[in-house]
C-alpha positions in Angstrom: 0.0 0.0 0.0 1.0 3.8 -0.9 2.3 5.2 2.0 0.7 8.6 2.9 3.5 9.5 5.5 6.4 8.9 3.7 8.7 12.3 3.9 7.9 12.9 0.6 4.8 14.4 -0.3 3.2 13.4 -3.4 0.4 15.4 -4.7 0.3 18.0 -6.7 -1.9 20.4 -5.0 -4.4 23.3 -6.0 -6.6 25.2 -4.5 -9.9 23.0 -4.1 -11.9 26.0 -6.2 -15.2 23.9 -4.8 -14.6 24.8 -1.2 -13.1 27.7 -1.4 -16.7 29.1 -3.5 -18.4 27.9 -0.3 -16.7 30.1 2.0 -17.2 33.1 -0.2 -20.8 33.7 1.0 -20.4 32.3 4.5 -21.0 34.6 7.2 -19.8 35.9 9.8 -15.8 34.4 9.7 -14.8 32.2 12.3 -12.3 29.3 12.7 -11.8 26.5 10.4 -9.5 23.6 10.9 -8.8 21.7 7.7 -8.2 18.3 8.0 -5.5 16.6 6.1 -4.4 20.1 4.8 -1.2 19.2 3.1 0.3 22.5 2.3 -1.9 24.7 3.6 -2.8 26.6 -0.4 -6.5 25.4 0.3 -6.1 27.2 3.6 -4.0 30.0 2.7 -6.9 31.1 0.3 -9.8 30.3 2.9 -7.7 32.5 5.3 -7.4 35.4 2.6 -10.9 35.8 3.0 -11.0 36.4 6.7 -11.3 33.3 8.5 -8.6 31.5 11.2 -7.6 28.5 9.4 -5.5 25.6 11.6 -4.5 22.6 9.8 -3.6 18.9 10.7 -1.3 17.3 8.6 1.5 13.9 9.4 3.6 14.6 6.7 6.7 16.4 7.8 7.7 17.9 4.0 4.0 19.1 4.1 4.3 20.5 7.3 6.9 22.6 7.3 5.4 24.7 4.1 1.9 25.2 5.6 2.9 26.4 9.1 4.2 29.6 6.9 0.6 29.9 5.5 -1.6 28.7 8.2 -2.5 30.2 11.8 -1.4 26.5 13.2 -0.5 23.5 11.8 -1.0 19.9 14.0 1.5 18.0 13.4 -0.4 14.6 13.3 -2.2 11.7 11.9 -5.9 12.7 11.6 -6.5 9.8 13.1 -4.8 10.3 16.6 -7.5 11.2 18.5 -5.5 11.3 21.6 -3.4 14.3 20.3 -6.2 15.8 19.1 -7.8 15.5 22.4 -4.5 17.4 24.2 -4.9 20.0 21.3 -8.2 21.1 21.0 -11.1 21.4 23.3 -15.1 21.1 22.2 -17.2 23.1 20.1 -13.0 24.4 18.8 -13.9 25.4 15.2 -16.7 27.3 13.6 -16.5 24.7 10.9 -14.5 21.8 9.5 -13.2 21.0 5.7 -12.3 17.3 4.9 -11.2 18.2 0.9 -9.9 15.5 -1.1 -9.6 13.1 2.5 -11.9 10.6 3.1 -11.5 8.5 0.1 -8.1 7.8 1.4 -9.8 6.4 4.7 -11.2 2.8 5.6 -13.9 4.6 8.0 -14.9 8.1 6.6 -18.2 7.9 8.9 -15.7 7.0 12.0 -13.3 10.0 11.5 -16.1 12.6 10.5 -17.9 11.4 13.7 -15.2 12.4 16.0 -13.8 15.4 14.1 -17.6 17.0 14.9 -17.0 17.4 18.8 -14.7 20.3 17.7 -17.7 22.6 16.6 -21.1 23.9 17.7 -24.4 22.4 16.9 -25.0 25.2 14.2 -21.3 24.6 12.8 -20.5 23.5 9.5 -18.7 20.7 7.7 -17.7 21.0 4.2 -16.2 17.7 2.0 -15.1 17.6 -1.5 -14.2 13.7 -2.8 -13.4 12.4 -6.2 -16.6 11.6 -8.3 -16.4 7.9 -8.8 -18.8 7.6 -12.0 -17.7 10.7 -14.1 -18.0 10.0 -17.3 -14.2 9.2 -17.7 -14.6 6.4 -15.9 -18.2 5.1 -17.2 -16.8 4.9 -21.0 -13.5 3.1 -19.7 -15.5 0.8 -17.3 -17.6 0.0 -20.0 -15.2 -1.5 -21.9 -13.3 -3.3 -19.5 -10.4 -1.0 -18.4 -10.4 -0.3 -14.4 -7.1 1.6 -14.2 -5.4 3.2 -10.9 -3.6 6.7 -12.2 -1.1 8.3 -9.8 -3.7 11.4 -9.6 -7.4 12.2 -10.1 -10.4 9.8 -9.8 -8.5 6.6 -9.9 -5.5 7.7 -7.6 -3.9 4.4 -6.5 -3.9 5.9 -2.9 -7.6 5.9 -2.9 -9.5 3.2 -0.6 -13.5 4.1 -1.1 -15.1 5.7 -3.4 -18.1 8.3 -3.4 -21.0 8.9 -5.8 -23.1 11.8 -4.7 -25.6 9.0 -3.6 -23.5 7.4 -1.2 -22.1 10.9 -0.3 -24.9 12.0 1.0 -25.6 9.2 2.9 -22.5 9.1 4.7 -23.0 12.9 5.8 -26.7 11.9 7.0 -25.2 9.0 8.9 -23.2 11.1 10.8 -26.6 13.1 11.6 -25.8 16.4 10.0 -28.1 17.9 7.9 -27.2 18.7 4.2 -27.3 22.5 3.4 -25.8 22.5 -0.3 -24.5 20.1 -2.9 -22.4 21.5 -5.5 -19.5 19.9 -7.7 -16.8 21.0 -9.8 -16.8 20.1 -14.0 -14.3 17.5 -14.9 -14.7 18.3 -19.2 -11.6 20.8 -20.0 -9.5 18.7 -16.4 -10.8 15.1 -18.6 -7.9 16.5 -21.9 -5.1 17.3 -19.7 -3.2 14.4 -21.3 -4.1 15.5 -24.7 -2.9 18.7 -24.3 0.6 17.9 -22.5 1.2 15.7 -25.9 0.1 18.5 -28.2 2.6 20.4 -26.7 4.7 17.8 -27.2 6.8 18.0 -23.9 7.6 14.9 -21.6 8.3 17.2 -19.2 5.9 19.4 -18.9 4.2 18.9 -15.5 0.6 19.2 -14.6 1.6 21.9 -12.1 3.4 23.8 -15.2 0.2 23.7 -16.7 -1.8 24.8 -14.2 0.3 27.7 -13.4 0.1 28.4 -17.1 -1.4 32.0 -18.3 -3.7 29.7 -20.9 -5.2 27.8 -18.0 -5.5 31.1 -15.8 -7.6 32.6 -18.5 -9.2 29.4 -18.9 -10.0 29.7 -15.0 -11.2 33.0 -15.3 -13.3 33.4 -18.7 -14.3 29.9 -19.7 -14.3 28.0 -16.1 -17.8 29.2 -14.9 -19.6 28.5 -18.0 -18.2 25.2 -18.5 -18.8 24.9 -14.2 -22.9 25.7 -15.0 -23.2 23.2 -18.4 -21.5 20.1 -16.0 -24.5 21.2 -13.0 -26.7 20.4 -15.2 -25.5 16.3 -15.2 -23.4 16.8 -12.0 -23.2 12.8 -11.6 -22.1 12.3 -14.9 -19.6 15.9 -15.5 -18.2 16.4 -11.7 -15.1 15.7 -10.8 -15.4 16.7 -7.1 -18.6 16.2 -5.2 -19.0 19.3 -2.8 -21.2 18.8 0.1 -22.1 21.7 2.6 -23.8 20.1 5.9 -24.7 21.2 9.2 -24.4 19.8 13.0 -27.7 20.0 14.1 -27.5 18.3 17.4 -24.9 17.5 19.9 -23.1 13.8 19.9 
């Protein structure tokens, strides 16, 4: 199996634009500890919008970068409840992220289950996982070819996997209630491969694309239109499944 604490960190990070949309209208600020924060850039741009955002994160590499861009970073596995109990106290955090976490977890429901005794009833829990039917992975499974990639839906480090069926119904099991479903479009993400041949590079990264001009105007101009056609299907088109719930009664 992959192992997520090795010292070095593997994924290529972004800013989960899902999430961070959600915080935009959410009022007033408060504290947020992101779960599994890697980096902190997830963080880093929830902060720049007011809020307190600690992290908790094992990997040391990881670490070190986003206690420079967090207000605190645990050093931790998410797991180790007993830290977190010498860390935090109840009702800690106005609200918790779990983005891009829980399919990398044998018991989701467990872990979300603990991690909501550090807010309020009223407090919010926002989680973003891959979308295991896009439409990627319906063509391919339809003619035969299950395939683990080192990134995206099929990341070989992923251990469940999350329609927005069974998303939903983990949330609900934890006994939040479901304030918001959203998604981000995997059409434009789906031809990443395509265009790193057209331009005919082996080098060029996914991160050098990314940071690209092209795919900054592509983020800006073309992003939210192409964001509105995949709502319209999100279980086929999404990429990420975006939930927004809330703790509506104490544990």
């Amino acid at each position: 199996m992959f192992d997520l604490g090795r010292s070095e960190y593997p994924y290529l990070e972004e800013v989960n634009e899902g999430i961070l949309r959600q915080f935009k209208s959410f009022q007033p600020q408060g504290k947020v500890l992101d779960v599994g924060c890697g980096r902190g850039q997830l963080g880093e741009a929830i902060q720049s919008l007011g809020w307190e955002v600690w992290g908790i994160e094992r990997n040391d590499e990881a670490n070190k970068i986003a206690e420079k861009r967090l207000a605190r970073v645990i050093c931790a596995d998410i797991m180790d409840e007993s830290v977190l109990a010498s860390v935090l106290e109840k009702d800690f955090f106005s609200t918790l992220v779990f983005s891009d976490v829980l399919e990398h977890l044998y018991d989701p429901l467990k872990v979300l289950t603990k991690y909501l005794n550090y807010i309020p009833v009223g407090g919010r829990v926002l989680i973003s996982v891959p979308n295991a039917v896009v439409w990627t992975n319906r063509f391919k499974w339809l003619l035969g070819r299950v395939e683990y990639e080192d990134t995206g839906v099929m990341d070989r480090t992923h251990i469940r996997f999350f329609t927005f069926k069974t998303a939903r119904l983990l949330i609900e099991k934890t006994g939040c209630k479901i304030v918001k479903v959203d998604s981000t479009p995997y059409i434009v993400r789906a031809f990443l491969p395509v265009i790193k041949s057209i331009i005919g590079s082996k080098t060029t990264s996914a991160r050098s694309i990314i940071e690209s001009k092209p795919f900054q105007f592509y983020m800006r101009y073309f992003y939210p239109f192409e964001n509105l056609f995949a709502s319209f299907w999100k279980g086929m088109f999404a990429f990420r499944i975006i939930l927004v719930a809330e703790k509506i009664k104490q544990l």
